[in-house]
N, C-alpha and C positions, 0 to 999 in steps of 0.2 A: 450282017453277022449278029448270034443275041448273045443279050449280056453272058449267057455261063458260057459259050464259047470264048470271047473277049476276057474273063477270068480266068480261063482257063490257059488263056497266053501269059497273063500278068501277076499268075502265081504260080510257083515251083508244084507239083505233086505230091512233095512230100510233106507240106506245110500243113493241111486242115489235120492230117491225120497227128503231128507233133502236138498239135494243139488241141487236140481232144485225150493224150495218151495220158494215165496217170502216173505219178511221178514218187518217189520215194519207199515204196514198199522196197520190204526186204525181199532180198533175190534169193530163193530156192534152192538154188544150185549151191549159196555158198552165207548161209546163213549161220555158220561159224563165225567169221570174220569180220576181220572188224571196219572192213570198208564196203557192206552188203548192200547198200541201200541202191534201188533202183534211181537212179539221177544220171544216167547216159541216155543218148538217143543216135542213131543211127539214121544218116541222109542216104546214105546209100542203099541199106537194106530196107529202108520204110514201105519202099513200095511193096515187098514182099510179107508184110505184117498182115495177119488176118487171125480171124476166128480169133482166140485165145488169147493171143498175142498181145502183148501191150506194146511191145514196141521198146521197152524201157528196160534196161540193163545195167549192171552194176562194173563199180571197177576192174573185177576180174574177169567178169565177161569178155571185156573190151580188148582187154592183153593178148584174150584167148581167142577173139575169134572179128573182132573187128580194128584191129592193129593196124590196116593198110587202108581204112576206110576214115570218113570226114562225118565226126564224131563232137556233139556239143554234149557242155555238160549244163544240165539245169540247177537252181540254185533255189532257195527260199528267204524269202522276207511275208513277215505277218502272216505265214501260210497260204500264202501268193507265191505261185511258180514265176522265177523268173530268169534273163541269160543274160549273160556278160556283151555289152555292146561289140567286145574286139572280138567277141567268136560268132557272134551273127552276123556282122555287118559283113563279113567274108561271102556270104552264101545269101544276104537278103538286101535288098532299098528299103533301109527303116525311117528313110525322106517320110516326115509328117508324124511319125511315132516320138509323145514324149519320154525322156530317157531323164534317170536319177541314178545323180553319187550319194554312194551309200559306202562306206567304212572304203573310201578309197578307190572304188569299183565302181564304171560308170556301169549304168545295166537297165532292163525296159523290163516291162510286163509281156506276158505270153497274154492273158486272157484280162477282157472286163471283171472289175473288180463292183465288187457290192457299195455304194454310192455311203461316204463318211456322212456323219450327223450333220443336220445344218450349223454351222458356226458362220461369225463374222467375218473369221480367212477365205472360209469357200465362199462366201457372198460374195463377196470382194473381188474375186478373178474374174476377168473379163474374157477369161479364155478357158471354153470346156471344149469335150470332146462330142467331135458331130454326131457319134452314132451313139454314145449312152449319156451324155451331158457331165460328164464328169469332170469335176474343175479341173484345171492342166495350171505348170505354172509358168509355162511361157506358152507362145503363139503355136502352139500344133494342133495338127488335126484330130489325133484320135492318141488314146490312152495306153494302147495295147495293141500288139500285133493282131490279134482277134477283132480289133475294134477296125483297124484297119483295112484287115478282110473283107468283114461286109462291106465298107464302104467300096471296096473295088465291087464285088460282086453286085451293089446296087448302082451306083454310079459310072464305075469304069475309069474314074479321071487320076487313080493312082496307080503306082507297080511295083511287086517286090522285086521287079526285074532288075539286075545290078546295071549300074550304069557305068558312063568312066570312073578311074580310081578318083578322080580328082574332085567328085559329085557326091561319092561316098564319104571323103574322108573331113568336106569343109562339111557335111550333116555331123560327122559323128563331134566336131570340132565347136559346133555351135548348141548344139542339146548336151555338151558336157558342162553348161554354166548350171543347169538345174542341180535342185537340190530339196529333198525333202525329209524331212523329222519324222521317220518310222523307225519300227521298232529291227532293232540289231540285228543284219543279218548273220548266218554262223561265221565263226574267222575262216571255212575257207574259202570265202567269197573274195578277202581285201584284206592285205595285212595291218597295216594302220588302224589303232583305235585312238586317235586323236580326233577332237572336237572337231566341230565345221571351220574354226580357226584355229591353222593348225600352228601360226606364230603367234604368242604373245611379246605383251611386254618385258623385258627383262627385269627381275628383281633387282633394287638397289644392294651397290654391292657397298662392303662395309668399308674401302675410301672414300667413296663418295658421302658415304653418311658420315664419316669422321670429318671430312673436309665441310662439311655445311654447318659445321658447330663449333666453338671451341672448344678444347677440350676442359678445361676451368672456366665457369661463370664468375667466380670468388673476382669480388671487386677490389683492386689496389688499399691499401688503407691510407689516411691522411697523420703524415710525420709528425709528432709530438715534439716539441722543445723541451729542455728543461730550464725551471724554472730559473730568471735572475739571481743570484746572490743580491743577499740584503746587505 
């Protein structure tokens, strides 16, 4: 059997074309409105995109005409297309893709990203990705579902074929410890805009500071007599 038969087992059909489609333009049909932007995709209809098509649909679209269909939404960080690990992991094995929280939202890359400046952090990781070197910050294999791809199509030794639930959910369980310092995705990625530590210390409250002092410093005075009579 060759390898693009063998990829052709170990990835959905609707995959390369999701990852080539663009994302965000305003949708034509309803560019009034204030939820226009092209950021839907269609697993169901993909196969039927062609010519023109991008594939890519907006909110009201969806309402209108893909309601009973299994529909992700794409999202942006750094102008990098990316999706929420709980609405892929339904429909893909992201076994070996690194995945980051970001404002609350675990979520992965769609495509290889353009390689950061050298610094001493990316020195430092002993873990890139096999097909574009890109530093990762735990033990995974590749960056992006894109990076992924090729590796199945050149290799073979991965699948986005879903496995048991029990296979998917200890992945999505152990790539939720990452975490990386990019720039703000929009709030409707993740409610939460707390720090990466989302508990601090409590502030001293004001019995505690009253109790560690006294409340007078003013030292006792020492008793005076009066004088003996002569």
């Amino acid at each position: 059997m060759t390898m693009r038969r063998v990829a052709a087992l170990l990835v959905p059909p609707w995959l390369e074309h999701l990852l080539t489609t663009p994302f965000f333009a305003t949708c034509p049909s309803h560019s009034d409105a204030a939820r226009s932007e092209c950021n839907m995709y269609c697993l169901d209809c993909s196969s039927s995109a062609s010519g023109g098509s991008s594939g890519a649909f907006c909110f009201y679209c969806r309402s209108d005409r893909h309601s009973s269909h299994r529909v992700i939404q794409i999202r942006r960080s750094s102008y990098h297309d990316v999706v929420r690990v709980a609405e892929i992991q339904r429909v893909l094995d992201i076994t070996g893709v690194q995945t980051y929280v970001i404002n609350s939202a675990r979520v992965l890359f769609l495509n290889e990203r353009p390689q950061p400046r050298a610094s001493a952090k990316a020195a430092a990781s002993p873990h890139t990705c096999e097909i574009c070197s890109r530093s990762l910050l735990d033990p995974f294999r590749f960056c992006s579902l894109g990076c992924k791809l090729v590796g199945i199509k050149t290799n073979g030794d991965a699948s986005f074929v879903l496995k048991g639930d029990g296979e998917n959910d200890k992945q999505a369980s152990e790539s939720g410890r990452a975490e990386e310092d990019i720039e703000r995705l929009p709030d409707r990625i993740g409610g939460s805009r707390e720090g990466r530590h989302g508990i601090g210390f409590p502030a001293p409250s004001s019995s505690s500071s009253s109790s560690s002092f006294p409340s007078s410093r003013r030292r006792k005075g020492i008793p005076h007599r009066a004088p003996l009579g002569s």
